[in-house]
KEKE-3310 file (N, C-alpha, C; in steps of 0.2 Angstrom, whole numbers, plus 5000, padded with zeros to 4 digits):
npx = (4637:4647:4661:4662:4660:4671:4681:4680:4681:4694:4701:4707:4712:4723:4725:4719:4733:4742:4756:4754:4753:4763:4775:4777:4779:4789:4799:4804:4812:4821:4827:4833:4843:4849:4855:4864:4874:4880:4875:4862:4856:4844:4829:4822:4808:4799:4794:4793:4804:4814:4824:4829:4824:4839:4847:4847:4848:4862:4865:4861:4869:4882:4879:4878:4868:4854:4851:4838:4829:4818:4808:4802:4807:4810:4823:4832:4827:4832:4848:4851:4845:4855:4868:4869:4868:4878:4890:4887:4891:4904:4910:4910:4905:4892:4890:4882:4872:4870:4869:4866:4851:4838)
npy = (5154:5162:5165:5154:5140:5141:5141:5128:5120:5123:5126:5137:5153:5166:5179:5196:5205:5196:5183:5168:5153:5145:5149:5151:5134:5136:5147:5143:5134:5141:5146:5137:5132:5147:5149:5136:5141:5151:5163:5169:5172:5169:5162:5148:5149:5151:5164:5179:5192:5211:5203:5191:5195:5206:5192:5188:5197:5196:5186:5185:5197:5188:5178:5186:5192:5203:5212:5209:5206:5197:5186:5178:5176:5166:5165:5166:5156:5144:5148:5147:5133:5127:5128:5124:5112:5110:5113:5103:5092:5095:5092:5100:5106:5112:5128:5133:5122:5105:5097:5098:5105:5100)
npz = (5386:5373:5378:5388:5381:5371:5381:5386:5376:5372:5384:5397:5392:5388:5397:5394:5384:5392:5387:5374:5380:5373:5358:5342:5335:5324:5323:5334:5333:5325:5336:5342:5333:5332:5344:5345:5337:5342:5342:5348:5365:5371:5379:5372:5365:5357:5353:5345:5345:5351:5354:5347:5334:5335:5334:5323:5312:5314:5311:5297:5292:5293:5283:5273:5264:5266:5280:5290:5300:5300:5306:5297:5287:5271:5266:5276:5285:5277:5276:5287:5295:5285:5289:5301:5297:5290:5300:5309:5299:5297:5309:5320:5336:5344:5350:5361:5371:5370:5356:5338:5334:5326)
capx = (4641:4654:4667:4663:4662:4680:4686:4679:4685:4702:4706:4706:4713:4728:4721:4723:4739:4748:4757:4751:4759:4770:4776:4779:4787:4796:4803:4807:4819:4826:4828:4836:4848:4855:4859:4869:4880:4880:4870:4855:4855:4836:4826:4820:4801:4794:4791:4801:4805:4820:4833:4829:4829:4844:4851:4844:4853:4866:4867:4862:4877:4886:4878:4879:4860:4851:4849:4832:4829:4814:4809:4795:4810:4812:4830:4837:4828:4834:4853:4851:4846:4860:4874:4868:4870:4886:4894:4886:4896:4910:4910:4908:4900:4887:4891:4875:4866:4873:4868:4864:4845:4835)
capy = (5160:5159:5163:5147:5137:5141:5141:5122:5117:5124:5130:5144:5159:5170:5186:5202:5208:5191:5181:5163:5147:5142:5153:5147:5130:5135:5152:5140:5128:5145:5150:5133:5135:5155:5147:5132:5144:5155:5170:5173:5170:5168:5155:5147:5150:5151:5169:5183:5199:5212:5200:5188:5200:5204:5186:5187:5203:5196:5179:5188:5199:5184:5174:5191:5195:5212:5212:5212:5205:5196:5179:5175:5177:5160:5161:5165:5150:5138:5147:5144:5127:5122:5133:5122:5106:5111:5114:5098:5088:5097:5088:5105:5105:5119:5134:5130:5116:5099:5094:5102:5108:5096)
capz = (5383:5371:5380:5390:5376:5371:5387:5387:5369:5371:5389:5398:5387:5393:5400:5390:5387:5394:5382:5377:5384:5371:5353:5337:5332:5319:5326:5340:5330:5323:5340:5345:5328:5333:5351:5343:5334:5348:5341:5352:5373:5374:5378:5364:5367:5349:5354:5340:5350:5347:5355:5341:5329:5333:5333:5315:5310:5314:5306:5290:5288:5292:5277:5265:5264:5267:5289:5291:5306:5299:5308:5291:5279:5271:5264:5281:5289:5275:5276:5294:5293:5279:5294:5307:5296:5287:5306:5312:5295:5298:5317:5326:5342:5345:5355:5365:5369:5367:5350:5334:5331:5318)
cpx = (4646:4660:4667:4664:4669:4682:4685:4684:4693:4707:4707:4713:4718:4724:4726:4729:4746:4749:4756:4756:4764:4768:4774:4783:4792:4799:4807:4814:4823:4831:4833:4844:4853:4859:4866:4874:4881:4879:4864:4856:4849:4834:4821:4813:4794:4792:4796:4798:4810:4826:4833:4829:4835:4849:4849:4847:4859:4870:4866:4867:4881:4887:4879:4872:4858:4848:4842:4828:4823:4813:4805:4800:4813:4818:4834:4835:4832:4845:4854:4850:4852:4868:4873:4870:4877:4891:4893:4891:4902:4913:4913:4905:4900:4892:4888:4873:4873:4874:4866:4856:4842:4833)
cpy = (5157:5157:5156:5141:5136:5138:5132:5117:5117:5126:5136:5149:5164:5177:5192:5207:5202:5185:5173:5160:5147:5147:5147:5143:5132:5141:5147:5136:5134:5149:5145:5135:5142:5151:5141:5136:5148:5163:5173:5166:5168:5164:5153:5144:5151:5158:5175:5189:5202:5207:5195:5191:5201:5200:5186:5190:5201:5191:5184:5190:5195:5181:5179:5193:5200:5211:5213:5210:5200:5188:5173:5174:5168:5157:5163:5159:5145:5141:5146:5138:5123:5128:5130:5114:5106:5110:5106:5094:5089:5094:5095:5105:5111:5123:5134:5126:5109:5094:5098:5101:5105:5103)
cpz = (5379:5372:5386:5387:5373:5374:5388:5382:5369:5377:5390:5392:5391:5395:5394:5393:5389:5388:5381:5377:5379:5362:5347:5335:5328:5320:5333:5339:5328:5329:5343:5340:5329:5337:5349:5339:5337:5346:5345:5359:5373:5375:5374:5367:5363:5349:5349:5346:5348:5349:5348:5336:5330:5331:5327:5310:5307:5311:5299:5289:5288:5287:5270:5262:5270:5277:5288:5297:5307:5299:5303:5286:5277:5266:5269:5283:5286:5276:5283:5296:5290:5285:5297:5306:5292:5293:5310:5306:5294:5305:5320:5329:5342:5351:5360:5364:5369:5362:5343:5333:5324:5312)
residu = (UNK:UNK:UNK:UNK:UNK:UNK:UNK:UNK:UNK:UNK:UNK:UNK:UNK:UNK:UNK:UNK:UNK:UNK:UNK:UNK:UNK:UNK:UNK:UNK:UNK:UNK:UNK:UNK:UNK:UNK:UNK:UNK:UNK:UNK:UNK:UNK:UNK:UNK:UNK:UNK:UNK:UNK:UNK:UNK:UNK:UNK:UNK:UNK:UNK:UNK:UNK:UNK:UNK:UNK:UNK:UNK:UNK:UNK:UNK:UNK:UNK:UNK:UNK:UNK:UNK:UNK:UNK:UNK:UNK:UNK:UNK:UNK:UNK:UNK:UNK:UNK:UNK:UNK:UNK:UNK:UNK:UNK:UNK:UNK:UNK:UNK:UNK:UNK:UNK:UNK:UNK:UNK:UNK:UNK:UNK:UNK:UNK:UNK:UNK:UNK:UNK:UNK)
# end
């Protein structure tokens, strides 16, 4: 059958409805980056939901761009990247976490 074929190739498959093991990396490093600024409690699990949205929102009206809460947008990731390395050259220590997020 196919679905034994998968299930062989890749590993049993989460059951409908349940979320799979791990999100995506690069909402995850965005998720590690909120926490170091101390914008989003969650655990950074690659997974977008409203609470990261909100942690999104909310860095946005910090930087001066339109809140959209939108985890695909890619000049919040880069002004959250270059937020996270500016604080890290300024010799800030994170809000969260013990290190600044590559």
């Amino acid at each position: 059958m196919p679905s034994e074929l998968l299930a062989a190739l890749f590993g049993s498959l989460p059951a409908e409805g349940e979320p799979p093991a791990r999100g995506d990396p690069s909402i995850e490093v965005m998720q590690h980056r909120l926490r170091a600024l101390g914008l989003f409690d969650g655990e950074a699990d690659g997974r977008p939901g409203a609470p990261l949205s909100a942690s999104l929102k909310r860095f946005q009206i910090w930087a001066g761009i339109r809140p959209t809460g939108d985890v695909h947008d890619a000049k919040t990731r880069l002004l959250l990247r270059d937020a996270c390395r500016g604080a890290r050259d300024a010799g800030r220590r994170p809000i969260r976490g013990d290190r600044w997020p590559g």
